[in-house]
C-alpha positions as CSV (number, residue, x, y, z in Angstrom):
1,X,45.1,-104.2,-49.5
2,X,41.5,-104.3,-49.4
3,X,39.0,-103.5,-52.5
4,X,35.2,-102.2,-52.7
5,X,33.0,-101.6,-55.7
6,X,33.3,-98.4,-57.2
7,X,31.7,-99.0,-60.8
8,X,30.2,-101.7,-62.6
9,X,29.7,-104.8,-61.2
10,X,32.4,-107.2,-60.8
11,X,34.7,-104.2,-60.9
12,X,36.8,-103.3,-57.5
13,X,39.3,-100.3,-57.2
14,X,42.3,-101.0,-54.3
15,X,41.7,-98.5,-51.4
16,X,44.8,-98.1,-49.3
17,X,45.3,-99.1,-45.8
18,X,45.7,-95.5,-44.5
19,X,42.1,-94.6,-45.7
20,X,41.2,-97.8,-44.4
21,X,42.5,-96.8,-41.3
22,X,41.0,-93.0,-41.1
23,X,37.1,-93.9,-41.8
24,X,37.2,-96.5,-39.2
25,X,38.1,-93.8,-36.9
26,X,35.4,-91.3,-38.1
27,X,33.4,-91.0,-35.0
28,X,30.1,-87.9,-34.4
29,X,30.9,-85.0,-32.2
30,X,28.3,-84.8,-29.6
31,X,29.2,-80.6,-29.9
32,X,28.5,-80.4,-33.5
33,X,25.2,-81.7,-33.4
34,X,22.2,-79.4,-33.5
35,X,19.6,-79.7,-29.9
36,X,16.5,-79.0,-30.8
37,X,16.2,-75.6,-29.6
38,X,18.8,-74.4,-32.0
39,X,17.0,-76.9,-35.1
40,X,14.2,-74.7,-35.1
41,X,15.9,-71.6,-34.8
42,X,17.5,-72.6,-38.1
43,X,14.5,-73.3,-39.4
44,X,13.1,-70.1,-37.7
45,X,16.0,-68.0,-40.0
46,X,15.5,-70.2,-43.3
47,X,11.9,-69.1,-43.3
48,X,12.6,-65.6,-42.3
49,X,15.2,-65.8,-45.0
50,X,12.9,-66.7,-47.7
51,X,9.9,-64.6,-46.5
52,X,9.1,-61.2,-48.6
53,X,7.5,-59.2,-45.1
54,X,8.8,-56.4,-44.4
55,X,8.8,-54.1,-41.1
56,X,5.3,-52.8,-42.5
57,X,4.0,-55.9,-42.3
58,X,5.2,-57.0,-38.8
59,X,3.8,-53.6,-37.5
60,X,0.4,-54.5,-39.3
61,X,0.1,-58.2,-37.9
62,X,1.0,-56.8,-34.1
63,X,-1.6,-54.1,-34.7
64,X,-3.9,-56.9,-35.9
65,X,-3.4,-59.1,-33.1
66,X,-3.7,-56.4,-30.4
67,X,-7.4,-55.0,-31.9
68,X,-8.6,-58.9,-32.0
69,X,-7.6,-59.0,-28.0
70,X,-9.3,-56.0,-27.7
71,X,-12.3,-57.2,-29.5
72,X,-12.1,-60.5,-28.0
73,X,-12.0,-59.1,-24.4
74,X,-15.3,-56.2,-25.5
75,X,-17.2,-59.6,-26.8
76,X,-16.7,-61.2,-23.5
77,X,-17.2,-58.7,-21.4
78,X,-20.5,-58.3,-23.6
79,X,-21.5,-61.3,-23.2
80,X,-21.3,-61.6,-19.8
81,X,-23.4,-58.4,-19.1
82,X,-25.8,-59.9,-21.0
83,X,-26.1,-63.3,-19.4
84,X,-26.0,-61.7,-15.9
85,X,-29.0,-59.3,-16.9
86,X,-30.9,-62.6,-18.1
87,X,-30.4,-64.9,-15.4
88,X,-30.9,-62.3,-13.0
89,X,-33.6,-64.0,-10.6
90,X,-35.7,-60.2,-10.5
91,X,-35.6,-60.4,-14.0
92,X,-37.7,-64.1,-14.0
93,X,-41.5,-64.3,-13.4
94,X,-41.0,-67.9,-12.5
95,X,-39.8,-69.6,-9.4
96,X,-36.3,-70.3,-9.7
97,X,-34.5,-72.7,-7.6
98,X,-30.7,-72.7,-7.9
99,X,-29.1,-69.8,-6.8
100,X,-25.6,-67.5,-8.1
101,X,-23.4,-69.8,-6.1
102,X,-24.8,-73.3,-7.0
103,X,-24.9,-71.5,-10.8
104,X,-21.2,-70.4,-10.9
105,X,-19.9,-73.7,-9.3
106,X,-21.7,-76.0,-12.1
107,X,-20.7,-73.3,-15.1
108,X,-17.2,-73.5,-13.5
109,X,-16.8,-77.4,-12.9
110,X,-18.2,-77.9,-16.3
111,X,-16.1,-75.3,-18.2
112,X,-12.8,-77.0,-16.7
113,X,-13.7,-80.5,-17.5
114,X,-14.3,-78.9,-20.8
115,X,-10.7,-77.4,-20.8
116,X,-9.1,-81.0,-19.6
117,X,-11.0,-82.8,-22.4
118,X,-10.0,-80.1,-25.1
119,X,-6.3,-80.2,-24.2
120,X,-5.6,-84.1,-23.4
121,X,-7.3,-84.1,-27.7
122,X,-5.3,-81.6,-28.7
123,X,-2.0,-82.8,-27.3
124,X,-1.4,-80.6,-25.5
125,X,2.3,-80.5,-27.2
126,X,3.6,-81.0,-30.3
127,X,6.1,-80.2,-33.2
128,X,3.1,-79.7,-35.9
129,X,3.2,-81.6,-39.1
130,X,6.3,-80.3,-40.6
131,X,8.2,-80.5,-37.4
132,X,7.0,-84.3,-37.3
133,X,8.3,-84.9,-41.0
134,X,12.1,-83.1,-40.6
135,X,12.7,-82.7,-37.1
136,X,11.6,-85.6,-34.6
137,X,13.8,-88.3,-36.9
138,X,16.8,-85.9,-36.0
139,X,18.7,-87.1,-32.5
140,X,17.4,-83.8,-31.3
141,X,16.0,-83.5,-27.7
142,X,12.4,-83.4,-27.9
143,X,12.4,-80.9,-24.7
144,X,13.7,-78.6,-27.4
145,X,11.4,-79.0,-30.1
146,X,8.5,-78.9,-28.5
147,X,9.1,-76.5,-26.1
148,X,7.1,-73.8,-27.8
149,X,4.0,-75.7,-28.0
150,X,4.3,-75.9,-24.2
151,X,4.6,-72.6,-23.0
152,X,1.4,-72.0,-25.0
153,X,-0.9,-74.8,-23.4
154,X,0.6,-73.7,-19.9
155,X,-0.4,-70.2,-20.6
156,X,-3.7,-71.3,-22.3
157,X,-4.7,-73.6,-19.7
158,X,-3.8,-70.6,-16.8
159,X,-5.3,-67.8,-19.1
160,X,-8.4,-69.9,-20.0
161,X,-9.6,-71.2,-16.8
162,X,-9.0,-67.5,-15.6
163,X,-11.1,-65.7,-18.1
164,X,-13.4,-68.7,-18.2
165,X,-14.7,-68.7,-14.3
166,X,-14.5,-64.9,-14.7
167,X,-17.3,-64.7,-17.1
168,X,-19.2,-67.8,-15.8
169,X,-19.1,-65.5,-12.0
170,X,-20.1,-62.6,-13.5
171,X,-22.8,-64.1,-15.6
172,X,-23.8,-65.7,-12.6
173,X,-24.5,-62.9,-10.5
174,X,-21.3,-62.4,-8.2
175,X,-20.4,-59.4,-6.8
176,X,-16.6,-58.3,-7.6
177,X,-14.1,-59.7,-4.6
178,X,-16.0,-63.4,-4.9
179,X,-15.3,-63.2,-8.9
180,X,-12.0,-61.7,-8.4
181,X,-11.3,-65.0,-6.3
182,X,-13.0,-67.0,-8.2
183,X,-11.2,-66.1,-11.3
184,X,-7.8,-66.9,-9.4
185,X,-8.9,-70.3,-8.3
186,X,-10.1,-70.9,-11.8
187,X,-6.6,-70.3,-13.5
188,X,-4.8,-72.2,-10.9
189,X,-7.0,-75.2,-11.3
190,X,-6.8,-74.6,-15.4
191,X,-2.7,-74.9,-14.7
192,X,-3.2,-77.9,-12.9
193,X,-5.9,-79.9,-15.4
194,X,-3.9,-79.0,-18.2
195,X,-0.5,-80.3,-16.4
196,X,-2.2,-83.5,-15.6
197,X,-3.4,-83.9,-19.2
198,X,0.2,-83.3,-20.2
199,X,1.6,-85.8,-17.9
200,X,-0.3,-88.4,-19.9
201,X,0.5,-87.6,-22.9
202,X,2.8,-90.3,-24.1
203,X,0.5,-92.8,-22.7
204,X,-2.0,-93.3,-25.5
205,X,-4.1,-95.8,-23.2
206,X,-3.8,-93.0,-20.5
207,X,-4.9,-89.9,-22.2
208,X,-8.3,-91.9,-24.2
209,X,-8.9,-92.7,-20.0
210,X,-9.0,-89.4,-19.6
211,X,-10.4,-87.7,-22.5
212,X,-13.5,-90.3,-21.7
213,X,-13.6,-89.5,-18.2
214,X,-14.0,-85.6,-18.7
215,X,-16.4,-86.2,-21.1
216,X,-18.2,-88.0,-18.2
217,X,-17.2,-85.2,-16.1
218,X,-19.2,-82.6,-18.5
219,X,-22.5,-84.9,-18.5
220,X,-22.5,-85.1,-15.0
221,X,-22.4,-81.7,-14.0
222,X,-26.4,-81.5,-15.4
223,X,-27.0,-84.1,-13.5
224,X,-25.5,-83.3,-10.3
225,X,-27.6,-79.8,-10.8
226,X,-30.6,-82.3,-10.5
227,X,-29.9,-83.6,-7.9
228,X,-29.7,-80.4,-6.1
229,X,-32.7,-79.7,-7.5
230,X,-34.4,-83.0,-5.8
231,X,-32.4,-82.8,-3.1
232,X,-34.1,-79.0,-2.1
233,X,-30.1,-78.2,-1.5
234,X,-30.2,-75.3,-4.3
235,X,-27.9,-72.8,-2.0
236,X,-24.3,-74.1,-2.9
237,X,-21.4,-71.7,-2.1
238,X,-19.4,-70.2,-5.1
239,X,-16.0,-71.9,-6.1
240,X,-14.4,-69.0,-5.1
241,X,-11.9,-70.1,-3.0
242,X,-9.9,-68.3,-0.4
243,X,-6.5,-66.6,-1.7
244,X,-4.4,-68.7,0.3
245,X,-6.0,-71.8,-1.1
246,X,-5.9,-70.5,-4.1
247,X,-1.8,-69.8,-3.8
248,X,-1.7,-73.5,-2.5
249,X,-3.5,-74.7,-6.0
250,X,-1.1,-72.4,-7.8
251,X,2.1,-74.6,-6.2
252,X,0.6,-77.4,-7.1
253,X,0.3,-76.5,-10.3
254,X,3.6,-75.1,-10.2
255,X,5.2,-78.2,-9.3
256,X,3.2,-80.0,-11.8
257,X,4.5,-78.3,-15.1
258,X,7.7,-78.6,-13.1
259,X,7.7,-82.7,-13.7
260,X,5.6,-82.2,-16.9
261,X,8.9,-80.0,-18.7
262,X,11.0,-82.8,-16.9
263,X,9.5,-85.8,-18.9
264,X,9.0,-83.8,-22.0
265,X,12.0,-86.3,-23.3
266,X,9.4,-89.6,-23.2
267,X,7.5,-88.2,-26.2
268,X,7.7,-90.7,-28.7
269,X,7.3,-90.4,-32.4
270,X,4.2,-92.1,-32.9
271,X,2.8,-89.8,-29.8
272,X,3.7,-86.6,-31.8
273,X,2.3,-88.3,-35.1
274,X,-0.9,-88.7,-33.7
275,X,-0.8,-85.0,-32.2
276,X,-0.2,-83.4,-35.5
277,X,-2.8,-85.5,-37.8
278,X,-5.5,-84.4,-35.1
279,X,-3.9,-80.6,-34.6
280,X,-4.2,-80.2,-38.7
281,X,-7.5,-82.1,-39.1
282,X,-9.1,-79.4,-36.2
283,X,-7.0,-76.3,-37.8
284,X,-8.9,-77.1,-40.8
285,X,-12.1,-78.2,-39.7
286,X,-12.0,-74.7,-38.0
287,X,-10.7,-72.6,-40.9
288,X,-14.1,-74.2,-43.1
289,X,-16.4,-73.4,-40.5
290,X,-17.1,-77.5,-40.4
291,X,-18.2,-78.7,-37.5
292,X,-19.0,-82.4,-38.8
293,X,-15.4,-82.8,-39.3
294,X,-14.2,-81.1,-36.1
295,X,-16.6,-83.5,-33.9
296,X,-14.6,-86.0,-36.0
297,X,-11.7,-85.0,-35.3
298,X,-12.0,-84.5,-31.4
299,X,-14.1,-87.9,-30.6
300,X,-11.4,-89.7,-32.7
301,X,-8.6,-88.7,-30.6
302,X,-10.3,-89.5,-27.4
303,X,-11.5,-92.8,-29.2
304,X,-11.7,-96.2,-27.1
305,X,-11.2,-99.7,-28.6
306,X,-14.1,-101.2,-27.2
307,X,-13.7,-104.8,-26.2
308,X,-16.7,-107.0,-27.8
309,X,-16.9,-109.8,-25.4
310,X,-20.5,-111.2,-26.3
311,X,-20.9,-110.3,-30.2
312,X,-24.8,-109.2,-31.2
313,X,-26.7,-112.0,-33.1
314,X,-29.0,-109.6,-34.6
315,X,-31.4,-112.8,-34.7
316,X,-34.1,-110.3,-34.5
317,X,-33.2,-108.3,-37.3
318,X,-35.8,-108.9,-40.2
319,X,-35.1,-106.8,-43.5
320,X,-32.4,-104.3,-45.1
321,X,-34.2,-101.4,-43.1
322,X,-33.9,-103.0,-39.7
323,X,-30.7,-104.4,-40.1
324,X,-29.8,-100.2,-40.5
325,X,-31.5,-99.4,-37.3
326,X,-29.7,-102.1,-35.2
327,X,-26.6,-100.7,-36.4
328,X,-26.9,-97.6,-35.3
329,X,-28.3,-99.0,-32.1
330,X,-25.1,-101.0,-31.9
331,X,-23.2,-98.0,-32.5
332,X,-24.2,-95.7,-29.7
333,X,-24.4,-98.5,-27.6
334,X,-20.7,-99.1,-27.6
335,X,-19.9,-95.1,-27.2
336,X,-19.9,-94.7,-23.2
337,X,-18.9,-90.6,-23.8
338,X,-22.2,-90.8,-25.9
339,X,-24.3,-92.6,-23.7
340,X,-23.1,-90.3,-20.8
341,X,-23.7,-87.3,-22.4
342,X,-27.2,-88.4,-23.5
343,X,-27.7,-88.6,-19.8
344,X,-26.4,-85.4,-19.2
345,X,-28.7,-83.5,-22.0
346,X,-31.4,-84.9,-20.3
347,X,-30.9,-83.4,-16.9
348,X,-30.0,-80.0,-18.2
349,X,-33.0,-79.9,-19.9
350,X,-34.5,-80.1,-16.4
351,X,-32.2,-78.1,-14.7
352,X,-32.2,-75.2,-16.7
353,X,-35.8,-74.4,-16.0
354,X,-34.9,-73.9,-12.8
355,X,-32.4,-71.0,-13.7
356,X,-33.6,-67.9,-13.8
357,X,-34.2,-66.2,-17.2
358,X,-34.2,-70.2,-19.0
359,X,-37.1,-71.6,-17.2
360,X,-40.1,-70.4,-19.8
361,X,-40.2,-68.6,-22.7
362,X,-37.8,-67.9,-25.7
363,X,-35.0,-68.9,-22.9
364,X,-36.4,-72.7,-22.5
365,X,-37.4,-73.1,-26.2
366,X,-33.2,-72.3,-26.9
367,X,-32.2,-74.8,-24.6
368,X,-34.6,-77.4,-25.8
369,X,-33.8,-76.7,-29.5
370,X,-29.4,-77.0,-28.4
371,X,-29.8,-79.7,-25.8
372,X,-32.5,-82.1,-28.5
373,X,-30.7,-81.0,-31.4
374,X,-27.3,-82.1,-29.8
375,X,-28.7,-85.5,-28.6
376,X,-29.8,-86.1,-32.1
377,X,-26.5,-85.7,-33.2
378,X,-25.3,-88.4,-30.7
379,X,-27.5,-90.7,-32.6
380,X,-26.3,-89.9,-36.0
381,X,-22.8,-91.3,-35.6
382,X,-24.2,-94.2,-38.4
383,X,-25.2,-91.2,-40.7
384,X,-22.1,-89.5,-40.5
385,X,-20.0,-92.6,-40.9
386,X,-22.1,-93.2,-44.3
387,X,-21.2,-89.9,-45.2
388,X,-17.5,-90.3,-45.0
389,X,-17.5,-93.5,-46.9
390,X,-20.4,-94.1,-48.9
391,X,-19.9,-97.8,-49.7
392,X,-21.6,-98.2,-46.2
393,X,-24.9,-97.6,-47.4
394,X,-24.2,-98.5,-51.4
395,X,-23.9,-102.1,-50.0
396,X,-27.8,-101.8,-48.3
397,X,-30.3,-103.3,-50.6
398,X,-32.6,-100.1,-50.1
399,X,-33.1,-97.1,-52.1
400,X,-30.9,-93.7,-51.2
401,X,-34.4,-92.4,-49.4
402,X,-35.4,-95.2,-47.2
403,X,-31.7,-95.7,-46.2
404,X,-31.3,-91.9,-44.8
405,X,-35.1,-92.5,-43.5
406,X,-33.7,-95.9,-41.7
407,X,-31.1,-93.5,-40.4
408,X,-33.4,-91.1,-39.1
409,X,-35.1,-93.2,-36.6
410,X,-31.6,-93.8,-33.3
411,X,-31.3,-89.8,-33.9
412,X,-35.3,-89.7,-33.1
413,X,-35.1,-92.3,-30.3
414,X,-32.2,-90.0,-28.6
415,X,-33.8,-86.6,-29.1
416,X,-36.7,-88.0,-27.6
417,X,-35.2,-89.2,-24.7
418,X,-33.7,-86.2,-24.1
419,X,-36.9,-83.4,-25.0
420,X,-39.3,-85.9,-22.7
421,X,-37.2,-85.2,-19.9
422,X,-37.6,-81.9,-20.5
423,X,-41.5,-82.0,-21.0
424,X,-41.6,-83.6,-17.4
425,X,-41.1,-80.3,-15.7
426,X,-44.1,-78.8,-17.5
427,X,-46.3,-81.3,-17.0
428,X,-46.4,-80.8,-13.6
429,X,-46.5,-77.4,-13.5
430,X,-49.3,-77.0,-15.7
431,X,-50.9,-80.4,-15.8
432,X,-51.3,-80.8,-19.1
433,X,-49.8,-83.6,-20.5
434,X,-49.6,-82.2,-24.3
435,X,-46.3,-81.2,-23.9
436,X,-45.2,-84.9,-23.8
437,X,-46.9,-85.2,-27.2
438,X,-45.0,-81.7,-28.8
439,X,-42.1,-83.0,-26.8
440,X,-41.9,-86.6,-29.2
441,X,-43.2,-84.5,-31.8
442,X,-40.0,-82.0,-31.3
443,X,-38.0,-84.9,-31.3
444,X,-39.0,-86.5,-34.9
445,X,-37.7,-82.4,-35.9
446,X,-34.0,-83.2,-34.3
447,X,-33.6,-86.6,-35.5
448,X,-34.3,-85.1,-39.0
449,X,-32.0,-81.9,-38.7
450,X,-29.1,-84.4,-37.5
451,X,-29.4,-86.5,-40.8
452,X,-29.5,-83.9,-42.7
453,X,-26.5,-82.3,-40.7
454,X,-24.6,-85.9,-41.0
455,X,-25.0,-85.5,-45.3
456,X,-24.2,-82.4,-45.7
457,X,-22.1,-81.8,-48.4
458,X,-18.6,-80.3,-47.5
459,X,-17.5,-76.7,-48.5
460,X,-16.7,-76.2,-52.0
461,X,-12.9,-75.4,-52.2
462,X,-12.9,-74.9,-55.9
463,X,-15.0,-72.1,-56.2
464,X,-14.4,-68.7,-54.7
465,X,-12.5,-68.4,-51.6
466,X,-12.6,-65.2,-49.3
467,X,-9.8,-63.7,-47.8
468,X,-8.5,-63.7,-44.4
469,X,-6.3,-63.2,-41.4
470,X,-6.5,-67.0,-41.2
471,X,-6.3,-68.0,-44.7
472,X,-8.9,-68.3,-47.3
473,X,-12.0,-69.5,-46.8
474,X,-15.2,-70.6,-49.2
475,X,-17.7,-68.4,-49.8
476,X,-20.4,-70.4,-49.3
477,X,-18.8,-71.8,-45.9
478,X,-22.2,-70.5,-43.6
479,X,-24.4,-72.2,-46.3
480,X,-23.0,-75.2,-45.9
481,X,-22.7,-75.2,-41.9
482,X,-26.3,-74.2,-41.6
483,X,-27.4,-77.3,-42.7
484,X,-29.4,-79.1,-39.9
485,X,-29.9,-76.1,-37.4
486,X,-31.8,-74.6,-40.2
487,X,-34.0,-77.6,-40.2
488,X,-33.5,-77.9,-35.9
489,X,-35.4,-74.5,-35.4
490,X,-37.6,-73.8,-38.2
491,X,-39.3,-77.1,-37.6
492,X,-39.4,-76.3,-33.8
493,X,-41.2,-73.0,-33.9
494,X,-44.6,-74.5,-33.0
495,X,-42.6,-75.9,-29.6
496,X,-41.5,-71.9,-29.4
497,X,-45.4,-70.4,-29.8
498,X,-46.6,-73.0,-27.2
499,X,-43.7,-72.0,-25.0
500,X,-44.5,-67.9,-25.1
501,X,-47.6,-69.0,-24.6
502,X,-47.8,-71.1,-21.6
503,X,-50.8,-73.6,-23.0
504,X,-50.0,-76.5,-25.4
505,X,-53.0,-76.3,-27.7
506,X,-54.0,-78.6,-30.1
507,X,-53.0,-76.4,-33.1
508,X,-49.8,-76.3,-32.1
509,X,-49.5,-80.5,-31.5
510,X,-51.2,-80.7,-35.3
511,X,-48.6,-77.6,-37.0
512,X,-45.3,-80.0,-34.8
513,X,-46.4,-83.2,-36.6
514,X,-46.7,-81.3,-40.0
515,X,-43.0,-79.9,-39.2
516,X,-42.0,-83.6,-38.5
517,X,-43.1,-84.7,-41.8
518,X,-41.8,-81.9,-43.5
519,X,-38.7,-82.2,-41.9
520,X,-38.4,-85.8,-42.5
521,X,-39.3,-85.2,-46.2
522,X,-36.2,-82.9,-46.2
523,X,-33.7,-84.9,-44.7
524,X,-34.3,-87.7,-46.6
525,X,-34.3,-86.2,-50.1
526,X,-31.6,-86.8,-52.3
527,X,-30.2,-84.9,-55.1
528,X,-30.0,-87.3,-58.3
529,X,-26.4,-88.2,-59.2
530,X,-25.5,-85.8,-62.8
């Protein structure tokens, strides 16, 4: 007769051999376990079971969904009249040099690489957070449980790339059968890029390849705009591709989600972890309007571990304030996606005066404000590092200012690069060379807005909070996110006059060093601690 403990220690109760016997012959029933499809659709009728909404509410939300497509679709459709009216070349006093076709096929290419890079970050599948928690540790098929999530990127990635050329070929200038086409070959190839960023998803190696490599996609499209330029080649054909060709891209695709639902099962847990931490970080960065945390969140997922084979000596490096600056320099230097899109800012700063409706006037000054301002940013990864854990710059032997002004100076150095290359163009179309002195000028203005953008204090979740279809949100949300850009155009409005213009006076050079100072004053002031 054998014995186990069934009280105190040291104490055994006799368990007969027939009980013996039947749990040694308990064995699972592969029928009575739950696949995944039918775990969430318990879970599905445990939250409808415990939810208060009635059939008024349902009718409200579909109502709400369908007048937010509607909207959606107006705004686009808006948007796009209004870029085709602005690049329209008759609508440009200056001499424009890329035409509709070369236009659409650069908007297009870089939209898409856009798409690939958004949904190899994203996922594109997953379970959520709360699916990660209960359901992947079940023996559940994972085809099942994430099944949802991929229906929507499939549809996304068709719908998007769809919509997306659409607009870009209308805003372009193309009459209705080329955008009609164009719009088709668009979603196919938006099937296809998503499905291939799917495919790598449980490699982790695999999908930081290529998140980095659209990245370098989306910086080269600039530059392959000025090379056209160079090249005098400025008459490309749309990507609007034949309807049989596009049917042929469609298969592909086809096929392509076909072995992309078929390896669904190789999702591993720590794949589907990773997923849901950078799903909930964006979902929140979006619902607090925070665009610091968002860029977090995306160049984290798409993060490389960069393999230091020579380390710096910094033997150089004299000084608390210097040893700041090499940092940073350090920094962007081992970030190829930063480095690459540098490059890229820098040629569409060229390019884009030679679209029509961006190459003078309030057009140019927006695109040298976006494209400086954004390159500034790429400098200020240091900044926003500090700002996330403040023991970075508590351990600098410098005071609060001159450590945000040590900052200040790789987000400079990038904006610079970038607003020079712009000042190139008008140069030698008006042979002045003062607009490479309001171009470095410009630049000391971008390097400041970044640092101030990077410290930025985060949205105030304690206070107020205003209601809406996504949740509440802070009232003082757009306060907070206008923190920088404020900075970014306000200090560029001399760079604006001289621009309506036409003539870089000297008045204007003096009024863009003043904004520089002031500028820098404001970035580097710090609120003392109460």
């Amino acid at each position: 007769m054998d014995a186990h403990p069934a009280g105190p220690p040291g104490e055994t109760h006799p368990v007969g051999p027939g009980a013996v016997g039947a749990a040694r012959a308990l064995r699972t029933d592969p029928d009575e376990l739950l696949g995944g499809r039918e775990l969430r659709r318990l879970t599905a009728r445990a939250a409808a079971a415990r939810a208060d909404a009635g059939p008024g509410e349902i009718v409200v939300d579909v109502a709400y969904a369908v007048v937010s497509v509607a909207l959606a679709t107006g705004w686009v459709i808006g948007l796009a009249s209004m870029l085709r009216s602005t690049l329209d070349p008759g609508s440009s006093t200056g001499t424009s040099v890329l035409g509709p076709g070369a236009i659409q096929t650069l908007g297009t290419a870089a939209l898409l690489a856009l798409l690939t890079g958004t949904a190899v970050r994203l996922g594109p599948v997953g379970a959520g957070s709360g699916g990660v928690r209960w359901w992947v540790p079940t023996p559940a098929d994972r085809r099942g449980l994430v099944s949802p999530s991929f229906v929507r990127a499939v549809l996304l990635g068709g719908v998007l790339g769809s919509v997306g050329t659409l607009t870009v070929s209308v805003a372009a200038g193309l009459d209705a059968g080329p955008a009609l086409r164009a719009a088709l070959t668009g979603g196919a190839l938006g099937l296809l890029l998503v499905s291939v960023a799917g495919l790598v998803q449980p490699s982790a190696r695999a999908a930081g390849a290529l998140a980095r490599a659209s990245d370098v996609a989306v910086a080269a499209v600039p530059v392959a705009g000025l090379v056209l330029v160079a090249a005098g080649r400025p008459g490309l054909p749309a990507l609007a591709a034949p309807p049989l060709v596009a049917l042929g891209l469609l298969a592909v695709g086809a096929v392509l989600v076909l072995r992309w639902w078929r390896g669904l099962e190789s999702l591993g847990a720590t794949v589907l972890r990773a997923q849901s931490s950078v799903a909930d970080q964006v979902g929140g960065a979006v619902l607090s309007f925070d665009t610091r945390d968002l860029g977090r969140a995306l160049r984290r997922a798409g993060a490389a571990r960069v393999r230091v084979r020579r380390p710096h000596r910094f033997a150089a490096v004299r000084g608390a304030f210097a040893a700041v600056v090499a940092a940073d320099l350090v920094l962007l230097g081992r970030s190829p996606s930063a480095l690459a899109q540098l490059v890229g800012l820098g040629a569409l700063t060229v390019v884009a005066q030679q679209v029509p409706g961006l190459g003078s006037g309030f057009g140019l000054f927006a695109v040298l404000v976006v494209a400086g301002l954004g390159a500034a940013v790429l400098g200020a990864e240091g900044a926003r590092t500090a700002e996330m854990a403040p023991v970075v710059d508590a351990l600098v032997p410098l005071a609060a200012r001159w450590t945000r002004l040590a900052r200040t100076l790789v987000p400079v150095l990038t904006a610079a690069v970038c607003l020079l290359a712009g000042s190139v163009p008008l140069v030698v179309a008006t042979g002045d060379a003062r607009w490479v002195a309001l171009g470095a000028l410009t630049a000391v203005v971008q390097g400041a807005a970044a640092v101030r953008s990077a410290y930025r204090e985060p949205p105030n979740w304690g206070g107020p909070l205003l209601a809406t279809p996504a949740g509440g949100v802070p009232t003082g949300a757009a306060a907070v996110l206008r923190k920088g850009p404020d900075v970014a155009v306000l200090g560029a409005v001399p760079l604006g006059v001289a621009l309506l213009v036409g003539v870089p006076g000297w008045g204007a050079v003096v009024a863009q060093a003043v904004a520089g100072v002031l500028a820098l004053a404001v970035a580097t002031h710090v609120r003392a601690a109460r």
